[in-house]
N, C-alpha and C positions, 0 to 999 in steps of 0.2 A: 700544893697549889701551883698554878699557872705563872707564870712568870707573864709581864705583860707590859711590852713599850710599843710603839709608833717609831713610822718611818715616813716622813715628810713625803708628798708628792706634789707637782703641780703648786698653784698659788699658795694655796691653803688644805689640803685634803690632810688628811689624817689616817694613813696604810697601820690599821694593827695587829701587832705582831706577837704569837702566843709563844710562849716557848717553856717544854720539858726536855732539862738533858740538852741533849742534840736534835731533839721531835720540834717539830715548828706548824703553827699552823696560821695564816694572816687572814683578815678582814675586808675587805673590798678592796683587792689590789687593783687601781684605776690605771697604775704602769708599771710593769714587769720590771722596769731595768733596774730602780732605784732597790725593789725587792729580791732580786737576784745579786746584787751586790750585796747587802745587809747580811744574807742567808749563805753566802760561799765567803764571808768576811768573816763570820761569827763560827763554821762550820756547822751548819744546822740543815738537816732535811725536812722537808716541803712534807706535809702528812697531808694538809688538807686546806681548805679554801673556802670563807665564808662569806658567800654577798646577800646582800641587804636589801639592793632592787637594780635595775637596769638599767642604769643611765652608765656613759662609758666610763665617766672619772672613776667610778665605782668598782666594773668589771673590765677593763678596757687591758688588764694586765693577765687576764685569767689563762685563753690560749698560750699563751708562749711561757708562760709558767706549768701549764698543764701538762706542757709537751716536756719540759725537761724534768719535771719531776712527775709523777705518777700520785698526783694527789686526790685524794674525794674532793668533789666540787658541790658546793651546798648552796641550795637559793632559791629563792621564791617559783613556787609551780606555775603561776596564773603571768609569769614577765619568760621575756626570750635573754635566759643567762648561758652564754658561749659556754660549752663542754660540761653544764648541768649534769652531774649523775645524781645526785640525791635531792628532788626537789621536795618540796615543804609548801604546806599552807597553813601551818598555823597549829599548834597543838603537840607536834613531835617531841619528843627528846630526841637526842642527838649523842654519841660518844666521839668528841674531841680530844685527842692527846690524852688519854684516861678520866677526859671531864663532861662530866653529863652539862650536857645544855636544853635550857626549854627554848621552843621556837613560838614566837609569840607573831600574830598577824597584827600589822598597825598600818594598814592603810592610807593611804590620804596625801602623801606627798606623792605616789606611786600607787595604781589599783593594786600589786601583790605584796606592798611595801611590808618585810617580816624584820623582826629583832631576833638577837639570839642573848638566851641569860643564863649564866650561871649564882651561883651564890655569890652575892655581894658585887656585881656587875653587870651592866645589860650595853649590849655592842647595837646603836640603834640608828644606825646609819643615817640619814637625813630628816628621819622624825622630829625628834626632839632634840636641840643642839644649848650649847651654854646662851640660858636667856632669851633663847627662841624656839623657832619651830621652822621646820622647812615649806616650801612653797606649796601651794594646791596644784598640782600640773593635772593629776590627775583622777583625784578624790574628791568629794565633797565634804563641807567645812563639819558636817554630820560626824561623817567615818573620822576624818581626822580625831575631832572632838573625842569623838571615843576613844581612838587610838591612845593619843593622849594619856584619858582617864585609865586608861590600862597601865601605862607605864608609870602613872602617877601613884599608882596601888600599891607600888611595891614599895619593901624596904627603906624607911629614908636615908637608910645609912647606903643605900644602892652608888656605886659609880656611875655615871653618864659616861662612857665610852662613843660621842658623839665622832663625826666624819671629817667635820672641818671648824676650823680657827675660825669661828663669827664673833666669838663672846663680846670683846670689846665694842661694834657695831651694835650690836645687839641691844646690850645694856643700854646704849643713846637711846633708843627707840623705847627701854621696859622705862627708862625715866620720864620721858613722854607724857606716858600713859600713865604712871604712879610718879609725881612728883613729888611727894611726901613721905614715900618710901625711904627709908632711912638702910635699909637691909640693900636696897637697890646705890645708894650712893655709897657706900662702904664697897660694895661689890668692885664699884667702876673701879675704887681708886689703888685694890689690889691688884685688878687685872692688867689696869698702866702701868702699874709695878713690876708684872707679870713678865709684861711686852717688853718693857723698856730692858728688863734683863734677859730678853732671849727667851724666855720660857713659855712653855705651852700653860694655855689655860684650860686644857681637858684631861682628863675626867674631872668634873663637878660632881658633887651629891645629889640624892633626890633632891635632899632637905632644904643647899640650899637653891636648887632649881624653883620648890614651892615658894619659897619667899622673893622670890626676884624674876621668875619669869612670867610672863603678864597671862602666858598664851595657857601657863598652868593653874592661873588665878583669877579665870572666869567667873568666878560664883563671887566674886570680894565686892564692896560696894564701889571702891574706889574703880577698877578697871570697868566695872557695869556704868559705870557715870561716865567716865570716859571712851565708851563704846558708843554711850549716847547719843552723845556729843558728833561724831560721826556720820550713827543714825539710830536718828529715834524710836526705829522698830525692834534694836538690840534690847530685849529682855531677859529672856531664858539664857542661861551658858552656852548653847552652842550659836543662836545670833551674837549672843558679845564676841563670842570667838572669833565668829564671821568677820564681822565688824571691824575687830581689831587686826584679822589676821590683812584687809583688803586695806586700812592704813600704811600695814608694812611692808605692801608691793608699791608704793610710793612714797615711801619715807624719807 
C-alpha cells in the first residue's frame, strides 16, 4: 500500500504526498517550494503529479517541479493544467507508484473538476471537503449534485483526502442547517480538539461525511425543511442543494 501524508501550503491547502520506497507522487501541488523541500529532505523522487482542476493553489507548483523532476503530469482534459501530459475525463485508470487509480469526473466546483480513487481513498480536491462542499464557480448546482452522489456511492469506510482545512467552519454552517443533529455536535467538539492540538482534521470518512455534512444530506427531512426556509421552491434534492449551497456563499 501507499504510504500517504500531506504537506501544508498556503493558509490552509492540503499538498498530498504518495510515497513507495524512494517513489513519490503528490496531489495538487499549488507551490513547488514547500514540496521540493519535503522530497530532497525525505530523499524521494518525484514519479508523478496529480491535479484535480485549475485554479493556481492547486497547480500553481506543477512547472518547476516538472522541470526538475521528469514526472507524468495527470489532470483534467476539458481545464488548462501547466505541463499536462496525461489528461483524463473521467472513466480512466491510471498506474501511480504500482497503484491503480480510477479517475472519476465530478464537476461542479470546476467544469473538468476530476477525483482520483483508489481502494479505500478518493483525493477530491475541492468537491467534497470535511462537512462541506466547494463553491459553484463553474458548475451548476445539477452537475455538482451529482458529482456528489457519485462520491457519496462509494465505500463508507472511503477516506476523504479533501484539499484544504474548512472542517471546523464548516461544521458552524452543517449545525445551522441541522440543529438537532447530534452526530453534527460531537463532530464540532472533536475537531476543537483537533485544532487546538495542532492536528489536521483530514481525511474524514464517507460515513461520517453522510452523517454531518448537510451538502451529502439533501434527501433528509430536516436539511429539506431548512432549505425551505430559505426557499420555498427547494423540493427535490438538487433545489435543496441549491438552496443550501447559495446560504453558504453568505454564511
Amino acid at each position: 500500500m501507499l504510504e500517504i501524508d500531506f504537506i501544508p501550503a498556503f493558509k490552509d491547502n492540503y499538498i498530498w504526498l504518495l510515497r513507495r520506497g524512494d517513489r513519490a507522487a503528490v496531489v495538487d501541488p499549488g507551490d513547488a517550494a514547500p514540496v521540493m523541500a519535503r522530497l530532497q529532505a525525505d530523499g524521494l523522487r518525484l514519479e508523478a503529479i496529480l491535479v484535480t482542476h485549475h485554479h493556481a493553489d492547486h497547480q500553481g507548483g506543477v512547472a518547476a517541479l516538472a522541470e526538475y523532476w521528469p514526472a507524468t503530469v495527470f489532470g483534467p482534459a476539458d481545464e488548462s493544467i501547466i505541463g499536462c501530459s496525461r489528461p483524463l475525463s473521467g472513466g480512466e485508470r491510471i498506474d501511480v507508484l504500482g497503484q491503480e487509480f480510477e479517475v472519476l469526473a465530478v464537476p461542479g466546483h470546476t467544469a473538468g473538476h476530476i477525483a482520483y480513487r483508489m481502494p479505500g481513498a478518493v483525493f477530491c480536491g475541492d468537491t467534497l471537503f470535511g462537512a462541506g462542499c466547494g463553491r459553484l464557480f463553474e458548475g451548476t448546482p445539477g452537475q455538482m449534485a451529482e458529482s456528489l452522489a457519485r462520491l457519496s456511492a462509494l465505500p463508507d469506510d472511503t477516506l476523504i483526502y479533501c484539499a484544504h482545512e474548512y472542517t471546523a467552519a464548516n461544521l458552524d454552517f452543517a449545525a445551522a442547517v441541522e440543529p438537532g443533529n447530534a452526530a453534527i455536535r460531537r463532530r464540532i467538539a472533536q475537531v476543537a480538539e483537533a485544532r487546538q492540538a495542532g492536528r489536521s482534521t483530514v481525511p474524514s470518512t464517507l460515513a461520517e461525511e453522510k452523517a454531518t455534512n448537510p451538502f451529502l444530506r439533501c434527501s433528509e427531512p430536516a436539511v429539506a425543511a431548512a432549505a425551505r426556509q430559505r426557499d420555498p421552491a427547494a423540493k427535490d434534492p438538487v433545489s435543496v442543494f441549491a438552496a443550501i449551497r447559495a446560504w453558504k456563499n453568505v454564511f
